[in-house]
SEKEPA-137716 format. One record per residue: z, x, y of N, C-alpha, C, O in turn; residue number from 1. Coordinates in steps of 0.02 Angstrom, whole numbers, plus 50000, padded with zeros to 5 digits. Example, Ala and Ser with C-alpha at 12.3 -4.5 7.8 and 13.67 -1.06 7.14 Angstrom:
PT   n_pz   n_px   n_py  ca_pz  ca_px  ca_py   c_pz   c_px   c_py   o_pz   o_px   o_py    k
PT  50390  50660  49716  50390  50615  49775  50390  50660  49835  50423  50712  49834    1
PT  50354  50642  49888  50357  50684  49947  50394  50645  50002  50402  50670  50057    2
END
This chain:
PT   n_pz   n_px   n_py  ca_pz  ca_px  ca_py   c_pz   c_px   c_py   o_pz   o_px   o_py    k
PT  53376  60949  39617  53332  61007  39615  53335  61043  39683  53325  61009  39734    1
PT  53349  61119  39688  53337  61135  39751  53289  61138  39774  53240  61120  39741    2
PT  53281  61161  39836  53217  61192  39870  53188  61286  39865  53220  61339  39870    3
PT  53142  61277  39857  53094  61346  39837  53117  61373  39916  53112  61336  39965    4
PT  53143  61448  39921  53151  61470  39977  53105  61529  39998  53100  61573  39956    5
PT  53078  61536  40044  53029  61600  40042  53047  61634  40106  53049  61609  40163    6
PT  53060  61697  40086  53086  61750  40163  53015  61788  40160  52991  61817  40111    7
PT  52992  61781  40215  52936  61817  40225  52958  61879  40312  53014  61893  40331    8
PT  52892  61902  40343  52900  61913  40388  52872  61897  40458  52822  61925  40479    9
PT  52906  61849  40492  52877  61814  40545  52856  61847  40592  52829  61818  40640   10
PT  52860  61889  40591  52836  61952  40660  52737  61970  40632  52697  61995  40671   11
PT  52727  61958  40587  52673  61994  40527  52619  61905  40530  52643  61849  40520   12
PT  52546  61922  40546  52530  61855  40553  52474  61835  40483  52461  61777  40467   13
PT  52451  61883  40455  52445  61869  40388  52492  61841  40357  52476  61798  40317   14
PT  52563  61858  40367  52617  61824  40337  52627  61740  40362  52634  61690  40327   15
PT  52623  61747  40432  52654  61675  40468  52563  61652  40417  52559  61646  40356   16
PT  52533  61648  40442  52448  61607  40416  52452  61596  40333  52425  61547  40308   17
PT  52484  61642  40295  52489  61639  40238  52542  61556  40217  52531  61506  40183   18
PT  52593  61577  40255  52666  61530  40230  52612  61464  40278  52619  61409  40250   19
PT  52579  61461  40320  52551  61400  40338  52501  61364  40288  52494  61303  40279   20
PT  52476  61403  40265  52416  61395  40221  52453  61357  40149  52437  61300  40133   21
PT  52494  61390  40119  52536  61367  40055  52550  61304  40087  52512  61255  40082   22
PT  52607  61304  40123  52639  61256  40150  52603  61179  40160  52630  61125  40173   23
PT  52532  61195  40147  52489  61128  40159  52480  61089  40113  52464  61030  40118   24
PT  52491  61124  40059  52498  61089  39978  52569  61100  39943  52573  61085  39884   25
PT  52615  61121  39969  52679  61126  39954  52735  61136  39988  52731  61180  40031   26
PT  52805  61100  39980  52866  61093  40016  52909  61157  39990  52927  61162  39932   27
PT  52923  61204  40039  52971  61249  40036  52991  61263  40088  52954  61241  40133   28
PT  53046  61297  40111  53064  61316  40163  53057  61380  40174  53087  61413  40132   29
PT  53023  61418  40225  53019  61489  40248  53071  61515  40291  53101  61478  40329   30
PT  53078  61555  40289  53140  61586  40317  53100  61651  40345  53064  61682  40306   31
PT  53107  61668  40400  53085  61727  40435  53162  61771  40433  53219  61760  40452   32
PT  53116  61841  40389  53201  61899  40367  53238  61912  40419  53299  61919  40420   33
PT  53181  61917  40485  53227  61946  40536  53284  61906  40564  53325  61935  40600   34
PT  53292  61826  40549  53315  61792  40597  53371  61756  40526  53417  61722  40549   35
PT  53370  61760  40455  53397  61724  40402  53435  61768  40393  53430  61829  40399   36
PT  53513  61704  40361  53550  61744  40335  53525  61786  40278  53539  61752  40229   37
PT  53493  61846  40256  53480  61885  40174  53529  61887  40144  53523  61864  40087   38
PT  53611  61916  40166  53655  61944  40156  53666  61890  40104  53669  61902  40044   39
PT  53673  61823  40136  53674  61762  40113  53674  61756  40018  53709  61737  39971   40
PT  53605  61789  40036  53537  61771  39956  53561  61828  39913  53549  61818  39854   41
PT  53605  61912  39934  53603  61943  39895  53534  61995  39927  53518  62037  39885   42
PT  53491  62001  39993  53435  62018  39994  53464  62063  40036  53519  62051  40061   43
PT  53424  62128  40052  53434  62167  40098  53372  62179  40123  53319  62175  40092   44
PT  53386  62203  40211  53315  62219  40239  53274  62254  40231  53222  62247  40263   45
PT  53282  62309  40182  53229  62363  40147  53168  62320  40107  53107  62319  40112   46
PT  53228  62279  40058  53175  62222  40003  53126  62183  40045  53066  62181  40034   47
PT  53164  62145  40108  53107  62107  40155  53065  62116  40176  53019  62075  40175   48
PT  53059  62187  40212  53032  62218  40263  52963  62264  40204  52910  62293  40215   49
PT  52986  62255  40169  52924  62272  40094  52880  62218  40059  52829  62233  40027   50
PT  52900  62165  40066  52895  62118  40029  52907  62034  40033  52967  62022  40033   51
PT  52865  61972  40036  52885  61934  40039  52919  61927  39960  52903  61957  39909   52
PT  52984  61865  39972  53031  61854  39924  53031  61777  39906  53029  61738  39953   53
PT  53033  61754  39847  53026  61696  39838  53094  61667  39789  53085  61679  39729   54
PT  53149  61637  39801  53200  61616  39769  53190  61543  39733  53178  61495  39770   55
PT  53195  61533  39660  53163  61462  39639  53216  61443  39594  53210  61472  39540   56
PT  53280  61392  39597  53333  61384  39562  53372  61446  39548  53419  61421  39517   57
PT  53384  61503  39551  53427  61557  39551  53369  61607  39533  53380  61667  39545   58
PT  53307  61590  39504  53251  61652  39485  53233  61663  39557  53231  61625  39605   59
PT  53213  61761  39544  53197  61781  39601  53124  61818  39608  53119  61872  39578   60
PT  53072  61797  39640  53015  61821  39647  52987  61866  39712  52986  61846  39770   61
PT  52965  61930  39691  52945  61979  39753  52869  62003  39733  52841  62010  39678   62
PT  52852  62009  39788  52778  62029  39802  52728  61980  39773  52727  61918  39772   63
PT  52688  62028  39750  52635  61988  39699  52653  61951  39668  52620  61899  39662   64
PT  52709  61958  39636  52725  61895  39580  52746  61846  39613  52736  61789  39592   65
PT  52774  61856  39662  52804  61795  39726  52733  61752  39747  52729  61691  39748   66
PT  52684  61796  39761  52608  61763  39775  52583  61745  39730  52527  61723  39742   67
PT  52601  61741  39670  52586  61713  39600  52595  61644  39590  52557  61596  39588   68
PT  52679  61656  39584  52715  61601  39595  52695  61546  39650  52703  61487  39636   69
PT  52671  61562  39704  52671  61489  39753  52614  61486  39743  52601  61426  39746   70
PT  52557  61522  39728  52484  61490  39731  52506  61445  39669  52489  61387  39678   71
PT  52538  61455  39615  52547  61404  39537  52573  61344  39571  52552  61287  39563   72
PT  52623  61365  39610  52668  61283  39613  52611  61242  39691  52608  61181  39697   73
PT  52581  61279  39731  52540  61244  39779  52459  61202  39751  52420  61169  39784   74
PT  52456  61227  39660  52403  61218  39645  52346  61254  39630  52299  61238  39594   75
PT  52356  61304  39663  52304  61329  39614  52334  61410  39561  52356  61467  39563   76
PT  52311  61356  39520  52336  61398  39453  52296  61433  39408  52315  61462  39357   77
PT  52211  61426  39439  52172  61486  39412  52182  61548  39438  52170  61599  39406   78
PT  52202  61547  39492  52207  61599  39564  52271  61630  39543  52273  61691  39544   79
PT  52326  61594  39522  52371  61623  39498  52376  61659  39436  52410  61710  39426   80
PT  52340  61626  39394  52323  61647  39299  52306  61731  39353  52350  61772  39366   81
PT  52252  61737  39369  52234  61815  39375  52272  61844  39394  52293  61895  39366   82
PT  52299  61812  39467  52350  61871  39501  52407  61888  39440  52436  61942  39445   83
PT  52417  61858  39403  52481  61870  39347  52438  61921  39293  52458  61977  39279   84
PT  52374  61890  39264  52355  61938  39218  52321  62016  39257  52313  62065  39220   85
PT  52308  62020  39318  52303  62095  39341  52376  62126  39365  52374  62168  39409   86
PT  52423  62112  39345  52483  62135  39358  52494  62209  39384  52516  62209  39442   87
PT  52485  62268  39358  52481  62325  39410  52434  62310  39457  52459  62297  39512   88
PT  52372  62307  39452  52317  62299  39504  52337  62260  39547  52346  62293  39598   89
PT  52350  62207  39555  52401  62145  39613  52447  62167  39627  52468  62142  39679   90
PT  52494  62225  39595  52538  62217  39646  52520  62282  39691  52539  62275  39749   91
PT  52485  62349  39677  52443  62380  39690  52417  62330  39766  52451  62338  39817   92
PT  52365  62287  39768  52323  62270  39811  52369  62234  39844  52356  62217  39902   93
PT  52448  62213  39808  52486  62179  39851  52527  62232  39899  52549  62221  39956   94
PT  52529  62268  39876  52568  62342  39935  52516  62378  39973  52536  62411  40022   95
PT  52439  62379  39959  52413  62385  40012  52383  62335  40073  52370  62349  40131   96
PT  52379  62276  40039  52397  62239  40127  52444  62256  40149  52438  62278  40206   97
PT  52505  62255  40122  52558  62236  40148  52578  62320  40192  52618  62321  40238   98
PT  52548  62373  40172  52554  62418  40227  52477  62431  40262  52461  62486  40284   99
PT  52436  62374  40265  52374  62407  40324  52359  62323  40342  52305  62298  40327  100
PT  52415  62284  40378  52431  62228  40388  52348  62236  40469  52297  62204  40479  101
PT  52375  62284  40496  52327  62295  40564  52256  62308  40536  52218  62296  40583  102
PT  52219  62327  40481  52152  62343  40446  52117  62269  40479  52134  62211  40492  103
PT  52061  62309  40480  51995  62237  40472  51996  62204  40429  51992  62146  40447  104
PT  51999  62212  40359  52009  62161  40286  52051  62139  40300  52041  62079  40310  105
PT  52143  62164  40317  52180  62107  40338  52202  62065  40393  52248  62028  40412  106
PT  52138  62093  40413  52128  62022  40482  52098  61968  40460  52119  61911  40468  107
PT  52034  61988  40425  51996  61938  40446  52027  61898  40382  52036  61838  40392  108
PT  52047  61928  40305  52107  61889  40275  52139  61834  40297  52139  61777  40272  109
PT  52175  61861  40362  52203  61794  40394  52207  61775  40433  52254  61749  40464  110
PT  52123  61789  40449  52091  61737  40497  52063  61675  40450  52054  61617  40468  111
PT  52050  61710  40369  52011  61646  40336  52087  61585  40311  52079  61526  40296  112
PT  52161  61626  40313  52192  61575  40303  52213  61527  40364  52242  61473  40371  113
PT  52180  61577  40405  52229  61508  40466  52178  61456  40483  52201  61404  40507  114
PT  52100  61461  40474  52057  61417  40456  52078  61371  40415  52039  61327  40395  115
END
């Protein structure tokens, strides 16, 4: 079985606090885009630099559904049931963190994951 690979962005600390937080209930390997081969995976830096990416046996998971995906396999799978059944709305709320990373909500966001 391989390993679950996740390219996130290590520069971004909601991101680094996020991949710490999963990582406590589950084995994957993170890969920071700026520093991994993508070219490698088929990924380019537009997709990264938008989006964390989640690779699981050859299936490929981005954004929200990527945050779907690891809250299911880290355990919690009520948290995931929603994020999957609000599907526009998540990925919606998933593209606005992901462009107001500097906001007060996504600070203190991940200030509550690095707790």
């Amino acid at each position: 079985m391989s390993k679950i690979l996740v390219f996130y962005d290590g520069q971004c600390e909601l991101c680094k606090n996020s991949i710490h937080w999963v990582g406590k209930k589950l084995d994957f390997d993170a890969l920071d885009y700026h520093v991994a081969d993508i070219d490698k995976f088929g990924l380019t830096l537009e997709q990264c630099s938008q989006e964390v990416i989640v690779i699981d046996q050859n299936q490929q998971y981005a954004g929200a559904d990527a945050a779907a995906f690891l809250l299911a396999k880290r355990g919690n799978t009520n948290l995931a049931r929603i994020v999957r059944s609000l599907g526009p709305i998540s990925r919606f709320t998933y593209r606005w963190i992901a462009g107001h990373r500097r906001s007060i909500p996504v600070k203190f966001l991940s200030y509550l994951l690095r707790r």
